[in-house]
TIRO-668802 format. One record per residue: residue in one letter; x, y negated, z of N, C-alpha, C in turn; residue number from 0. Coordinates in Angstrom, 2 decimals, always signed. Example, Ala and Ser with C-alpha at 12.3 -4.5 7.8 and 13.67 -1.06 7.14 Angstrom:
% residues 2
BAZA rest     n_X     n_Y     n_Z    ca_X    ca_Y    ca_Z     c_X     c_Y     c_Z  nr
BAZA    A  +13.19   +5.69   +7.80  +12.30   +4.50   +7.80  +13.20   +3.30   +7.80   0
BAZA    S  +12.85   +2.25   +7.08  +13.67   +1.06   +7.14  +12.90   -0.03   +7.87   1
This chain:
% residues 173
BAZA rest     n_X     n_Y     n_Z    ca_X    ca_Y    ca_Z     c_X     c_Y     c_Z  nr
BAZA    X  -62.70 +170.34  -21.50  -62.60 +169.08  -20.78  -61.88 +169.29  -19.43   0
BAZA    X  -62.37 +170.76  -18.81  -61.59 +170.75  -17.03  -59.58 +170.81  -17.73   1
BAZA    X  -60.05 +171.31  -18.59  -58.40 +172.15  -19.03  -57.43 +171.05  -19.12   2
BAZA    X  -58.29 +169.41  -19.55  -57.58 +168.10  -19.95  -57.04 +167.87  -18.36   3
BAZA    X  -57.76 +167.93  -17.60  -57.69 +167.11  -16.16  -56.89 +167.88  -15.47   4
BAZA    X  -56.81 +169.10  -15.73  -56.10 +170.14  -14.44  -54.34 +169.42  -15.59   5
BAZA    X  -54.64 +169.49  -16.90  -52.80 +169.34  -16.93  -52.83 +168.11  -16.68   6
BAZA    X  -53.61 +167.05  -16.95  -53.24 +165.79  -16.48  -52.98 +165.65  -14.93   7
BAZA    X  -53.86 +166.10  -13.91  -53.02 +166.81  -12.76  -51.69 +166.84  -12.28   8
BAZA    X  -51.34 +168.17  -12.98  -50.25 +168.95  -13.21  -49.23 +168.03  -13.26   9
BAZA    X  -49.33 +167.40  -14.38  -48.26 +166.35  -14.64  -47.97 +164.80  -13.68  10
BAZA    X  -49.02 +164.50  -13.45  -49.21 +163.51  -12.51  -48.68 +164.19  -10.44  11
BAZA    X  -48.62 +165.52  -10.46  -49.00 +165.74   -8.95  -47.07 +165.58   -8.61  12
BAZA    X  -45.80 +165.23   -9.57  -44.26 +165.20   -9.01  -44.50 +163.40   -9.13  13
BAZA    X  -45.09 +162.53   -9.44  -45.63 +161.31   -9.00  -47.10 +161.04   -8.18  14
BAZA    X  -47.13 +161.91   -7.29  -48.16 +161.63   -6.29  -47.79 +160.36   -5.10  15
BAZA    X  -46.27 +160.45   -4.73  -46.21 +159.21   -3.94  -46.12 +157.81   -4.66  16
BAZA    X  -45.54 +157.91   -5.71  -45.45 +156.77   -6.70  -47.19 +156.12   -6.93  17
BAZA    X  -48.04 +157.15   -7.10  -49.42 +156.61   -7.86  -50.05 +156.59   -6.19  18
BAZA    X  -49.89 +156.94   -4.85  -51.12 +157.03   -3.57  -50.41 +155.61   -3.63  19
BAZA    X  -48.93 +155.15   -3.66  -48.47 +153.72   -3.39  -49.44 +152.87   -4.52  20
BAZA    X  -49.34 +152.96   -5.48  -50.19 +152.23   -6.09  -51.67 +151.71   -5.90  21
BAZA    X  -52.05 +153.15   -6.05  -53.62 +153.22   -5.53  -53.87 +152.40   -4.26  22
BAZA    X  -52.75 +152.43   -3.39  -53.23 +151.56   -2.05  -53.04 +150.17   -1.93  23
BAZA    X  -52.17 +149.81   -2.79  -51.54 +148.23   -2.60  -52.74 +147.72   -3.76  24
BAZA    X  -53.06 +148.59   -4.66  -54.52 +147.82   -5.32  -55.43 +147.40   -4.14  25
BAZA    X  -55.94 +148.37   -3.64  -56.86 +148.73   -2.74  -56.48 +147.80   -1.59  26
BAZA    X  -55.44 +147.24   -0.90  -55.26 +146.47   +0.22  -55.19 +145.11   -0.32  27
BAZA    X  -54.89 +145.19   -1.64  -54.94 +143.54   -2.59  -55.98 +142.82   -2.54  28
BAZA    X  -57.18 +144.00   -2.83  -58.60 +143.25   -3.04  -59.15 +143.20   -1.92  29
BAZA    X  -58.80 +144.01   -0.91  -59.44 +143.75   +0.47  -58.83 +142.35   +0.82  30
BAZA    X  -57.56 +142.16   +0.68  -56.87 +140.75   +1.33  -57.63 +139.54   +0.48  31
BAZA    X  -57.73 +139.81   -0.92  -58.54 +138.35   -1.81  -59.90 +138.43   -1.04  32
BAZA    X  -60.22 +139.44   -0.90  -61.77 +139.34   -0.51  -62.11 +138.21   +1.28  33
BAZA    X  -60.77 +138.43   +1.56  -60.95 +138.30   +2.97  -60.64 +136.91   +2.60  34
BAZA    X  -59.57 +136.22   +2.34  -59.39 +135.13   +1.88  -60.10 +134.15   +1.15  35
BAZA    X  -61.05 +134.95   +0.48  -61.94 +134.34   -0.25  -63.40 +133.94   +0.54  36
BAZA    X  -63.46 +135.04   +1.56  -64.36 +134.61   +2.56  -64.57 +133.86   +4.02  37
BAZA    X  -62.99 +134.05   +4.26  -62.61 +132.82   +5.28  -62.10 +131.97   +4.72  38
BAZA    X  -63.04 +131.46   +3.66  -62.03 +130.16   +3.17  -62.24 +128.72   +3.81  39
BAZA    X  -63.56 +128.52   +4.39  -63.74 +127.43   +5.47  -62.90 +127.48   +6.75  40
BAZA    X  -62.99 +128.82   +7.04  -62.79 +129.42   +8.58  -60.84 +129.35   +8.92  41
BAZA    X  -59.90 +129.66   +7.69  -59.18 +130.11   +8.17  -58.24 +129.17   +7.14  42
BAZA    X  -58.89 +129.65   +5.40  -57.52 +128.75   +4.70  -57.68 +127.83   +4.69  43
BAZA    X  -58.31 +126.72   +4.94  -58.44 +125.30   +5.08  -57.85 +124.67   +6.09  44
BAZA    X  -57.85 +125.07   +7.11  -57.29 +124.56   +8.21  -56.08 +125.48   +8.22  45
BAZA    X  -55.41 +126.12   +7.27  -54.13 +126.76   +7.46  -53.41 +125.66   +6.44  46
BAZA    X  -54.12 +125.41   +5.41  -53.29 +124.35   +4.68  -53.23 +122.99   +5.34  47
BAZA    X  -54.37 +122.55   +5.90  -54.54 +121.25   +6.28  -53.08 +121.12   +7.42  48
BAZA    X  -52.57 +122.84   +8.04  -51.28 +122.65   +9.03  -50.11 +122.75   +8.03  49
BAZA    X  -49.84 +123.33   +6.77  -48.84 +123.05   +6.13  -48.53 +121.56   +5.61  50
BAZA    X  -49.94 +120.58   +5.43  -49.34 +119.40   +4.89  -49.13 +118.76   +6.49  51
BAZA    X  -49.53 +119.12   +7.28  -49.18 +118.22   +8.55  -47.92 +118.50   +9.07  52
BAZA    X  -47.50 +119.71   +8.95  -45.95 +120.07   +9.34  -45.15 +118.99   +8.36  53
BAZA    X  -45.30 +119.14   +6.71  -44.81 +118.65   +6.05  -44.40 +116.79   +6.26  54
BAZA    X  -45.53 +116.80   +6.64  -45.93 +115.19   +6.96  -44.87 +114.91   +8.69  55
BAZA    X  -44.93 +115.54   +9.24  -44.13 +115.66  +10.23  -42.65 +115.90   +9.82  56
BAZA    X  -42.18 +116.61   +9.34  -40.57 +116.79   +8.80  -40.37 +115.91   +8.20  57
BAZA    X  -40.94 +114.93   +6.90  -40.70 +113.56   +6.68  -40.54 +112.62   +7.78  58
BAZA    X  -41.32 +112.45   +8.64  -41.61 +111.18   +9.20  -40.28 +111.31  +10.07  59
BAZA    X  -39.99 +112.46  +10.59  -38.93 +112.58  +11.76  -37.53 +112.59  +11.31  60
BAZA    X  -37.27 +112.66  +10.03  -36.56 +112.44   +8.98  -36.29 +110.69   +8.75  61
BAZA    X  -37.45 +110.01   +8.86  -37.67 +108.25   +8.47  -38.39 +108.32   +7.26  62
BAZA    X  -38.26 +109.05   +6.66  -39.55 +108.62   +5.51  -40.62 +107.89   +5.58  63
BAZA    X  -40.33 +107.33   +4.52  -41.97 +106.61   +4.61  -43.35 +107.58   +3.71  64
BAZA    X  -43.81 +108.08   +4.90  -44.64 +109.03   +4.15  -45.85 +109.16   +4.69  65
BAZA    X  -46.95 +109.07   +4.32  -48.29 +109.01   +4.60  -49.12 +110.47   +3.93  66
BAZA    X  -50.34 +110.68   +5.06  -50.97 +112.03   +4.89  -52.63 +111.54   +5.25  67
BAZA    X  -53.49 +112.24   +4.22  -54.78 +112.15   +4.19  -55.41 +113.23   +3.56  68
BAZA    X  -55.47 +114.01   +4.77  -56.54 +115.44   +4.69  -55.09 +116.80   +4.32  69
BAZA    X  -55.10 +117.06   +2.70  -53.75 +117.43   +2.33  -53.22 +117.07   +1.21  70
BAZA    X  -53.41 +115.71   +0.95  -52.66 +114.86   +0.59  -51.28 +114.32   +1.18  71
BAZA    X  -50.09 +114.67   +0.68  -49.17 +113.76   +1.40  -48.48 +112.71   +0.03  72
BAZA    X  -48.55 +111.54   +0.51  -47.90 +110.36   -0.43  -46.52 +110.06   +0.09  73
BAZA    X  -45.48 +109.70   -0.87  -44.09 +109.79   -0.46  -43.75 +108.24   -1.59  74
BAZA    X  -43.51 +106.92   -0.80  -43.58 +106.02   -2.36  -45.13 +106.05   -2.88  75
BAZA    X  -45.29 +106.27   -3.75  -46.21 +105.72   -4.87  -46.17 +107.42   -5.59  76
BAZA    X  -45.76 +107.98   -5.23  -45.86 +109.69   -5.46  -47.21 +110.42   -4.16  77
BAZA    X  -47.88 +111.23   -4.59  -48.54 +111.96   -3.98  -48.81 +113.59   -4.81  78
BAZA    X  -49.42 +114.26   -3.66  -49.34 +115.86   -3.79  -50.68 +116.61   -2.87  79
BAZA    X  -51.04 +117.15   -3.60  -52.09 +117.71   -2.89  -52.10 +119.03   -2.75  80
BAZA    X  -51.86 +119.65   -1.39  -51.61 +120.71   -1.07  -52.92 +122.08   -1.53  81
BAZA    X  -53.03 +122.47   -1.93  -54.22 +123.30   -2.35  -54.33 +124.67   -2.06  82
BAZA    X  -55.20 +125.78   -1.83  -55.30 +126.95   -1.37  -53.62 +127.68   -2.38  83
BAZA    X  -54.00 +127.39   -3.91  -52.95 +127.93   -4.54  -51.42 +127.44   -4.16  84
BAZA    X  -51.14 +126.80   -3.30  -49.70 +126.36   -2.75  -49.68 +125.96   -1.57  85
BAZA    X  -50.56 +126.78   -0.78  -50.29 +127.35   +0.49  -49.54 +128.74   +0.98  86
BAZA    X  -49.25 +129.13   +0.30  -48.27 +130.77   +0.40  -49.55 +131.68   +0.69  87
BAZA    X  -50.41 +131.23   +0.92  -51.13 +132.73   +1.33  -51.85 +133.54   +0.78  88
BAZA    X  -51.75 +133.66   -0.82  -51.86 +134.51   -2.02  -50.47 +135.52   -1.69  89
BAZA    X  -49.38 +134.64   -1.60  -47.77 +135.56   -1.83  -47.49 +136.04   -0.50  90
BAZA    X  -48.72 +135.71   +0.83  -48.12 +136.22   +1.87  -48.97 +137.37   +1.96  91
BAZA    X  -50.52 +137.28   +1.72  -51.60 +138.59   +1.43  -50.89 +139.99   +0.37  92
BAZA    X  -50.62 +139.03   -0.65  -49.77 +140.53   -1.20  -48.84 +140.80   -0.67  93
BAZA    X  -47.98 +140.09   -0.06  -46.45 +140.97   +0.59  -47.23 +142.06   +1.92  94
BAZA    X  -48.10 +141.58   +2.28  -48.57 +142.15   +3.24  -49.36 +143.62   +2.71  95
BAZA    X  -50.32 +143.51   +1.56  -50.63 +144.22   +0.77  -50.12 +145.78   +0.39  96
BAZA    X  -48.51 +145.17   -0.25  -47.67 +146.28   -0.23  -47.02 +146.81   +0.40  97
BAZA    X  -46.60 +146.20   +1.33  -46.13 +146.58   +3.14  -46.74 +147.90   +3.47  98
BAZA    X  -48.42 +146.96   +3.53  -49.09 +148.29   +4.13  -49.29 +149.65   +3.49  99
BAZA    X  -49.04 +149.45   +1.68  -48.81 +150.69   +1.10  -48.33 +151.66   +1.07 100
BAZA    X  -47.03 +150.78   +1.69  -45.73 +151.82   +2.00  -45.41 +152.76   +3.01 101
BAZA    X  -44.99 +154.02   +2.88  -45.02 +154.74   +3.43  -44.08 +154.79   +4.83 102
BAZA    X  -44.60 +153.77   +5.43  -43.02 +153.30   +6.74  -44.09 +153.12   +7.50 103
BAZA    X  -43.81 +153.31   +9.19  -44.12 +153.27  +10.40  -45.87 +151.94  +10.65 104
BAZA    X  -46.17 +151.81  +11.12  -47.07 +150.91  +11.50  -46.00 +150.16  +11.90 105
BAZA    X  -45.46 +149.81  +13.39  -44.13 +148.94  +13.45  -43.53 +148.21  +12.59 106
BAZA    X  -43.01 +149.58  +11.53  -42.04 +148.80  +10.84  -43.09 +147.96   +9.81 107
BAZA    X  -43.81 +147.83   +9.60  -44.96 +147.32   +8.54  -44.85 +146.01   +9.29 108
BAZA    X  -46.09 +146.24  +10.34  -45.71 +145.01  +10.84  -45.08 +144.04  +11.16 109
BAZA    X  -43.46 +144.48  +11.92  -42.40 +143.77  +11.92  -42.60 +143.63  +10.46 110
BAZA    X  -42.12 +143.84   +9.43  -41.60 +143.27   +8.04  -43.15 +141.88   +7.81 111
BAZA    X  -43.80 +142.42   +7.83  -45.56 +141.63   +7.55  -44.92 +140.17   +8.33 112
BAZA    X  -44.62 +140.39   +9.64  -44.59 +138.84  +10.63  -43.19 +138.22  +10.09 113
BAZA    X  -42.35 +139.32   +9.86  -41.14 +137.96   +8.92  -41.06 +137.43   +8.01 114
BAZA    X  -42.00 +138.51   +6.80  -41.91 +138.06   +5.75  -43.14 +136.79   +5.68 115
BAZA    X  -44.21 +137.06   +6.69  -44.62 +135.79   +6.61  -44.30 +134.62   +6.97 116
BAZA    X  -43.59 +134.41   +8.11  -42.00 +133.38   +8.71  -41.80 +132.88   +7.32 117
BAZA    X  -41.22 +133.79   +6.95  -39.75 +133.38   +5.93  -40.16 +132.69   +4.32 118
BAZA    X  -41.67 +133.18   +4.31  -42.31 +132.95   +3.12  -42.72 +131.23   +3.25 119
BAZA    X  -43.47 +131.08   +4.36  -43.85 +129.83   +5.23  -43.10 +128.49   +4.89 120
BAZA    X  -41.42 +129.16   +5.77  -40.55 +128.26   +5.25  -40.36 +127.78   +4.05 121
BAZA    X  -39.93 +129.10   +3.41  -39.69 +128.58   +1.81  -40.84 +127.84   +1.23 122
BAZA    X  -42.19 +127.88   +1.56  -43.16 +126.95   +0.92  -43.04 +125.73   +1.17 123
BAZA    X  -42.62 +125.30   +2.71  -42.23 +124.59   +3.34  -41.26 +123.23   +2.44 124
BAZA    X  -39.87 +124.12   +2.46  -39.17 +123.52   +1.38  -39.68 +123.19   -0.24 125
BAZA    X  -40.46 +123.75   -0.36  -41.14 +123.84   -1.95  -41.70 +122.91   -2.03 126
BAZA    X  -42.77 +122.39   -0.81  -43.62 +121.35   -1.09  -42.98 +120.24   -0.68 127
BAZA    X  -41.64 +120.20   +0.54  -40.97 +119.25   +0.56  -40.49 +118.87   -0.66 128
BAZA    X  -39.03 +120.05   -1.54  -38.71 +119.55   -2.74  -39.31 +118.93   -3.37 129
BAZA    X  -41.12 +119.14   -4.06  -41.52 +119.02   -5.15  -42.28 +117.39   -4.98 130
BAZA    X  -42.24 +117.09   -3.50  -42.61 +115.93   -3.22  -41.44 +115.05   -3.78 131
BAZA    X  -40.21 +115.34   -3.55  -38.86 +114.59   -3.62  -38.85 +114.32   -5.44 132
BAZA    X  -38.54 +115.61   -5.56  -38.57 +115.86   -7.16  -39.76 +114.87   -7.50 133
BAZA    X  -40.59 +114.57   -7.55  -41.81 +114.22   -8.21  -42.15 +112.56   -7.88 134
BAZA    X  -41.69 +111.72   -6.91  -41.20 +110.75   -6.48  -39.89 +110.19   -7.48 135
BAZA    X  -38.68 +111.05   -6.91  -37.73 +110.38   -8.05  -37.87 +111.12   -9.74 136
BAZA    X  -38.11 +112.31   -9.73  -38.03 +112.39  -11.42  -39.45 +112.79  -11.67 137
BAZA    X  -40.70 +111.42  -11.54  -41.97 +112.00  -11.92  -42.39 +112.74  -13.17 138
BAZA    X  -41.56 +112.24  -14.31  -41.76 +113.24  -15.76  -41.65 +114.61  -15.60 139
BAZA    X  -40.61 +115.09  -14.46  -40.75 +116.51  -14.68  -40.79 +117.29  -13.62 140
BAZA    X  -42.24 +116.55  -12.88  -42.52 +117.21  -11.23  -43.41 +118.26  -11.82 141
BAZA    X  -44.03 +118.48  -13.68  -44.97 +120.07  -13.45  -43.82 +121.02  -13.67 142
BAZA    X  -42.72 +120.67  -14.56  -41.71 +121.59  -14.41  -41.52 +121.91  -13.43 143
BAZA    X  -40.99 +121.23  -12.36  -40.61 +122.17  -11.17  -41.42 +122.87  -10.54 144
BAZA    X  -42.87 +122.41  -10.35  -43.95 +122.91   -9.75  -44.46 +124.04  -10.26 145
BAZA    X  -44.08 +124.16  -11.48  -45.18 +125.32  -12.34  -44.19 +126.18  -12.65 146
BAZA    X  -42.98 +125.69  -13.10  -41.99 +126.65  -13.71  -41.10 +127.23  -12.52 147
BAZA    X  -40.70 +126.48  -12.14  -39.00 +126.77  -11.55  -39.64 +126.97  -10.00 148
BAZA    X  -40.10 +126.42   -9.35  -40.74 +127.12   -8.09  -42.00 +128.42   -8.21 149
BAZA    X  -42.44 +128.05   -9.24  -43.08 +129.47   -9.22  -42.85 +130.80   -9.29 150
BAZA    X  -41.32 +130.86  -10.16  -40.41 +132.21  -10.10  -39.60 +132.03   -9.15 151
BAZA    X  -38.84 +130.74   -8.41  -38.22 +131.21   -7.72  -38.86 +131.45   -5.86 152
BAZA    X  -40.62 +131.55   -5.81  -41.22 +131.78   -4.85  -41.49 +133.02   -5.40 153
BAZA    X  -41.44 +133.65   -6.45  -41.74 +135.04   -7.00  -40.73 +135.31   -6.80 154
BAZA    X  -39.21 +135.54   -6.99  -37.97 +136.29   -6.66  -37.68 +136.20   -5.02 155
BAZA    X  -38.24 +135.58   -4.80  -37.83 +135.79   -2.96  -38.88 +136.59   -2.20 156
BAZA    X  -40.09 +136.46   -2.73  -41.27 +137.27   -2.09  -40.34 +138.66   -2.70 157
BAZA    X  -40.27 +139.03   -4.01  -39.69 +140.63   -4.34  -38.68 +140.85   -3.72 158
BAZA    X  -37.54 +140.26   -3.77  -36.34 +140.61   -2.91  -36.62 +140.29   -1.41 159
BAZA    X  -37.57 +140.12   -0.73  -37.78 +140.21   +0.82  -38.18 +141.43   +0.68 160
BAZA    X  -39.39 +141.53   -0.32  -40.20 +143.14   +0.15  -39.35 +144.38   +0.11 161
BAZA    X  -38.32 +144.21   -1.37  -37.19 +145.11   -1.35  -36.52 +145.15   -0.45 162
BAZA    X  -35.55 +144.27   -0.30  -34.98 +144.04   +1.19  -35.85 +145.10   +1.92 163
BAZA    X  -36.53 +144.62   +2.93  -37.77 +145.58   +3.69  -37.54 +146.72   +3.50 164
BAZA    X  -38.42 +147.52   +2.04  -38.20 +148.74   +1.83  -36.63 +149.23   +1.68 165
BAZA    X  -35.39 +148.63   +1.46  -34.70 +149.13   +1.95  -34.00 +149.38   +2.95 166
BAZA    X  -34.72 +148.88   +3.93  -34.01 +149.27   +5.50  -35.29 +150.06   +6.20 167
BAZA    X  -36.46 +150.47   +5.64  -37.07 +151.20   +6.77  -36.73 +152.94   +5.93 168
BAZA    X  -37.42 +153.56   +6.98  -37.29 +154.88   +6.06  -38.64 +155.85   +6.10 169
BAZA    X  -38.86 +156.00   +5.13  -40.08 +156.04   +4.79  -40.80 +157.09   +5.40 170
BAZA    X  -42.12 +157.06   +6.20  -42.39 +158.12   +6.08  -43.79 +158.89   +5.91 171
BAZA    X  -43.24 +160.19   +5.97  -44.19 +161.06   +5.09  -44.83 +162.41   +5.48 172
C-alpha cells in the first residue's frame, strides 16, 4: 500500500505547482461561498439593492421611463429582478479565488482582484442594462439572452481577464 503512494508521489511531485494551484483556488472558493453565504443580509443584499439603483439611475439620466422597487427595475411593461445570482459576485469571489491561488506578489493579486472587480461590475452593469432592453423589445427571447448568451459571454470575459492577469504578472516562487 506505502509502495502505491510513494509512486503516486513520484509521479505527481513534476506537477506540484499545477495541483498546490488547484488545491488552493478550491480551498479559497469555499472560503469565498461560505463568506457570501453568511453575509448575505449584511453585505449581498445591499450590494445588489446598489446594482439595481445604479441601473435605475443610468436609465433615468438617459430619459427612460423606468421605475425601481427594492431590485426590481420595470422598463415599459417589462420588469427584472436583480437577484444574488446576477449580481457578479459569484464571478467576482472566484476571480478573486484564483488570483489568490496564484503564485504572483500580494500587490499584484490585489491590483488584478480591484480591476477585475471594476471591470466585472461594469460588464454586469451592461448585462442587466441589455437584458432589460432585450426583454422589453424582444420579450420571447429575454431567457435566451439571459441564460444563454450572457451567461458565456460573462464566462469568457471573467477567463480572459484572469488570463490576461496571469499573463502580465510573473509568478512567484
Amino acid at each position: 500500500m506505502w509502495q502505491f503512494f510513494a509512486r503516486l508521489a513520484e509521479r505527481l511531485r513534476p506537477h506540484r505547482d499545477i495541483l498546490l494551484f488547484c488545491f488552493r483556488f478550491a480551498l479559497y472558493s469555499v472560503v469565498a461561498y461560505v463568506v457570501i453565504f453568511a453575509l448575505q443580509d449584511q453585505v449581498v443584499e445591499p450590494f445588489t439593492r446598489g446594482i439595481a439603483w445604479v441601473s435605475y439611475e443610468l436609465l433615468r439620466i438617459v430619459g427612460a421611463s423606468v421605475s425601481l422597487n427594492g431590485v426590481t427595475l420595470a422598463l415599459g411593461n417589462f420588469a427584472v429582478s436583480i437577484r444574488t445570482n446576477c449580481n457578479a459576485i459569484y464571478e467576482m469571489a472566484l476571480y478573486a479565488a484564483a488570483s489568490l491561488a496564484y503564485p504572483a506578489s500580494a500587490r499584484q493579486r490585489f491590483t488584478g482582484i480591484g480591476v477585475a472587480i471594476v471591470v466585472l461590475y461594469v460588464v454586469n452593469q451592461v448585462r442587466i442594462l441589455s437584458l432589460l432592453w432585450f426583454g422589453r423589445t424582444f420579450p420571447e427571447f429575454f431567457e435566451v439572452g439571459h441564460v444563454y448568451i450572457w451567461q458565456v459571454l460573462f464566462l469568457l470575459v471573467s477567463a480572459a481577464l484572469w488570463l490576461g492577469w496571469v499573463g502580465r504578472v510573473r509568478p512567484v516562487t
